[in-house]
C-alpha positions in Angstrom: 0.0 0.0 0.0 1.3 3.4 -0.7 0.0 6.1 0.4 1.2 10.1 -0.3 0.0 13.0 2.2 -0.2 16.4 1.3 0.2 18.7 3.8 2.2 21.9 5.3 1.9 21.0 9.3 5.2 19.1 9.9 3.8 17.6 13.2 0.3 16.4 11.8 2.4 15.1 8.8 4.9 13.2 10.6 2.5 12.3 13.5 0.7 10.9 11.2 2.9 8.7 9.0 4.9 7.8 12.0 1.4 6.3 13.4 0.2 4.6 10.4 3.7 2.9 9.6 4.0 1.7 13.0 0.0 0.2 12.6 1.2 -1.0 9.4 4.4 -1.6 8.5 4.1 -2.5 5.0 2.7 0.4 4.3 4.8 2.8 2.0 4.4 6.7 2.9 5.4 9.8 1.4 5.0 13.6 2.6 5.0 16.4 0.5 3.9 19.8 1.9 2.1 21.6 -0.3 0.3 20.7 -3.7 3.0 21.7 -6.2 5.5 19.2 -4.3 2.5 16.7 -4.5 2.2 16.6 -8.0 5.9 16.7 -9.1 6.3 13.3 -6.9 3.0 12.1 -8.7 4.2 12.7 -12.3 8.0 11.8 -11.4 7.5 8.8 -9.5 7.2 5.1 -11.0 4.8 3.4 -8.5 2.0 5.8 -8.2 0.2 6.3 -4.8 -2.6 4.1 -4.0 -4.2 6.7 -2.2 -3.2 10.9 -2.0 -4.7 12.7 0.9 -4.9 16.6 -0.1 -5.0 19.3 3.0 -7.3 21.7 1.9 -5.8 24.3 3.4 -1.9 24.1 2.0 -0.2 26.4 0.4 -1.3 26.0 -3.6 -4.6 24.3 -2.7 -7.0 27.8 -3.0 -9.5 25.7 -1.9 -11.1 23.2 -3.9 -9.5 24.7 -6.9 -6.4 23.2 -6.0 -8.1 19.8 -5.7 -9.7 20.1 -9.2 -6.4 20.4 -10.7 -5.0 16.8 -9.4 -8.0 15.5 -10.5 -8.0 16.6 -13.9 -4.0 15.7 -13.7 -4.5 12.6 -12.2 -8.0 11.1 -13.1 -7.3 7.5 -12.1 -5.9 8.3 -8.7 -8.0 7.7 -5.4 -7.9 11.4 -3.8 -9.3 12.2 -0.5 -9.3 15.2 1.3 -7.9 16.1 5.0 -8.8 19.3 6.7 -9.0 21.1 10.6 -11.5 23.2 9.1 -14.1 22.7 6.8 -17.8 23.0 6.7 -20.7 20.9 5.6 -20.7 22.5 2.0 -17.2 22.0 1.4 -17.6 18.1 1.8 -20.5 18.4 -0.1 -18.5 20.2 -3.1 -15.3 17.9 -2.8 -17.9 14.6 -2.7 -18.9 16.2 -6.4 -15.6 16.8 -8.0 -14.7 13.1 -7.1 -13.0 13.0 -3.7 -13.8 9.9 -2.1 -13.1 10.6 1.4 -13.2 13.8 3.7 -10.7 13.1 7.1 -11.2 15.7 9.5 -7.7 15.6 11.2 -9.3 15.9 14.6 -9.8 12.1 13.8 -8.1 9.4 15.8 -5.2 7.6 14.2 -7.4 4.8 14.8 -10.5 6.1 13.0 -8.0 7.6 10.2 -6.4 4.1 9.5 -10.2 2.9 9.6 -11.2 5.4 7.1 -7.9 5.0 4.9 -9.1 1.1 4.9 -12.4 2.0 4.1 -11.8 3.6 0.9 -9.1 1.7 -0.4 -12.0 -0.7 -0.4 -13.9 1.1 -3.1 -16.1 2.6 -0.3 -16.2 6.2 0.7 -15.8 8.3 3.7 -17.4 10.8 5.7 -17.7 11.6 9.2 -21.7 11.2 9.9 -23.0 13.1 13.2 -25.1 10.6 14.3 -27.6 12.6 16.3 -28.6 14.8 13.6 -28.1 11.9 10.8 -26.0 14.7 8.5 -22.6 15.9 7.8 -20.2 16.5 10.5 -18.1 19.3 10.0 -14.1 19.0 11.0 -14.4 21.0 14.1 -15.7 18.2 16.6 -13.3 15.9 19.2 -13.3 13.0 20.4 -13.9 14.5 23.8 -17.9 14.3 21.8 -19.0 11.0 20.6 -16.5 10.3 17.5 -17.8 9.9 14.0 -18.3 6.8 12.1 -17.9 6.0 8.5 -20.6 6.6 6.8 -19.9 3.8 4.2 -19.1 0.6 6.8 -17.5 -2.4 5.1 -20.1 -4.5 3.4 -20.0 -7.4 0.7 -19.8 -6.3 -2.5 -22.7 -6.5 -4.9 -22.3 -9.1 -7.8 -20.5 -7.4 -10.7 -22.8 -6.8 -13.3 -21.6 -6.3 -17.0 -22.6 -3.1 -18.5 -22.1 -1.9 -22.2 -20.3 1.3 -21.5 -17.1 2.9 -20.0 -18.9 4.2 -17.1 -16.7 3.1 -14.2 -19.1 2.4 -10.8 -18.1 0.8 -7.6 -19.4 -2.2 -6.0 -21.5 0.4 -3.6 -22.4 3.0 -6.4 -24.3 -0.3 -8.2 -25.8 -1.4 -5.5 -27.7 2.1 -5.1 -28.8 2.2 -8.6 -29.8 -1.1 -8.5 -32.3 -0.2 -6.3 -32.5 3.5 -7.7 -34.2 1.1 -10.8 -36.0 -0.5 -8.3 -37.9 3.0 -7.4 -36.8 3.2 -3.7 -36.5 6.1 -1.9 -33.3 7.2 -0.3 -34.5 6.1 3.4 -35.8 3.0 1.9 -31.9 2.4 0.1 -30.8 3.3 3.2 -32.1 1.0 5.5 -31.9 -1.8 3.2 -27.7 -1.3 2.5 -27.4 -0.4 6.3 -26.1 3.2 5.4 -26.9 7.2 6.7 -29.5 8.9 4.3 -26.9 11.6 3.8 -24.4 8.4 2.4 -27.1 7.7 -0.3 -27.7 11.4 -1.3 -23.9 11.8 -1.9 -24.1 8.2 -4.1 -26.7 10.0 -5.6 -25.2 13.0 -6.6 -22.1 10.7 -7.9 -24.0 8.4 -10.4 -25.6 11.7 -11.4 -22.4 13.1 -12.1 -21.1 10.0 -13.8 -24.2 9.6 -16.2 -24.6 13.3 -16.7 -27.9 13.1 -15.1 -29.9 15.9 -13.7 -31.8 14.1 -11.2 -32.0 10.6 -10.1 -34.9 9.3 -12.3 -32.6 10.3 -15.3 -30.2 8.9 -13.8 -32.0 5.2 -13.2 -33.6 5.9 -17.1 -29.9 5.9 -18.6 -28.8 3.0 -16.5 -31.7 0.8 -18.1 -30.4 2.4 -21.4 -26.7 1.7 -20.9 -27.1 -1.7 -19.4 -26.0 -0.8 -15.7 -29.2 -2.4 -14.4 -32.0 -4.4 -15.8 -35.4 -3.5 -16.1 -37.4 -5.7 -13.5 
């Protein structure tokens, strides 16, 4: 496993490498500190990163702008976001250009090596205030009741064999599976064992990915393309 972290607070940085290599030592980190150094090692090196966690706040990020631009460099690497502050709509917005995880770094090196896990799996991750079933913005501690993932491991949904190029995970068919099925999102939701809010950002993902304005178009170009049968 190789992981790259992007950020400008040496102690986070190192704190955070130091505890992930000593949790798992075969896994292979490397620190840059801001986002230029991030993609130089990205384009220079051989073995590209499995996963590249982006703080939000470095220097070169300018928000989310700086996040677009690995994307659109780097299109077929996994890129998740860390940040100390951030609010709801920024997850929200990151969760739509393609990140597939948002780490609050007020997160436990426990929870964080959870969460890396989790979406090295194909799942996403985002820290799900459980109380008021939404997103929970960077700013809590684990003085309060700690987050979960909102995207637990789960088996994955048979592979199904579409005629197009569109790229889904394991999770993203299962939602449109029952998307075609006509279920709403607390009915998905209680059937996959997930948060509403999980399914919404699914949601907004396939939309994304089928260039769909809402989720009926969404389910209607599935049928079309072969990601789901008509039942």
């Amino acid at each position: 496993m190789h992981l790259l972290i992007a950020d400008d607070h040496t102690m986070f940085r190192d704190a955070m490498s130091q505890y992930l290599t000593r949790s798992n030592p075969d896994m292979k980190i490397t620190t840059t500190k801001n986002l230029s150094e991030a993609i130089s090692y990205v384009q220079e090196t051989d073995t590209k990163p499995d996963l590249v966690l982006l703080d939000l706040n470095m220097p070169g990020m300018d928000g989310l702008n700086g996040f677009e631009k690995f994307r659109k460099t780097f299109p077929e690497t996994p890129v998740a976001l860390l940040s100390g502050v951030a609010e709801i709509q920024d997850v929200q917005q990151a969760m739509d250009l393609g990140a597939i995880g948002y780490f609050p770094k007020t997160l436990s090196g426990r929870a964080m090596l959870k969460a890396i896990e989790l979406v090295l799996s194909g799942e996403k991750f985002i820290p799900v205030d459980h109380e008021t079933n939404g997103l929970m913005p960077s700013y809590f501690n684990d003085s309060t009741k700690a987050p979960q993932a909102s995207l637990p491991l789960h088996t994955k949904a048979p592979h199904l064999e579409p005629q197009t190029d569109i790229k889904l995970t394991p999770r993203e068919e299962e939602v449109l599976e029952r998307l075609g099925r006509g279920l709403s999102n607390k009915d998905i939701a209680r059937e996959l064992d997930l948060q509403e809010v999980t399914i919404k950002l699914h949601i907004r993902g396939l939309c994304r990915k089928l260039e769909a304005t809402n989720r009926t178009q969404a389910a209607l170009k599935a049928y079309e393309l072969g990601l789901i049968k008509r039942i």
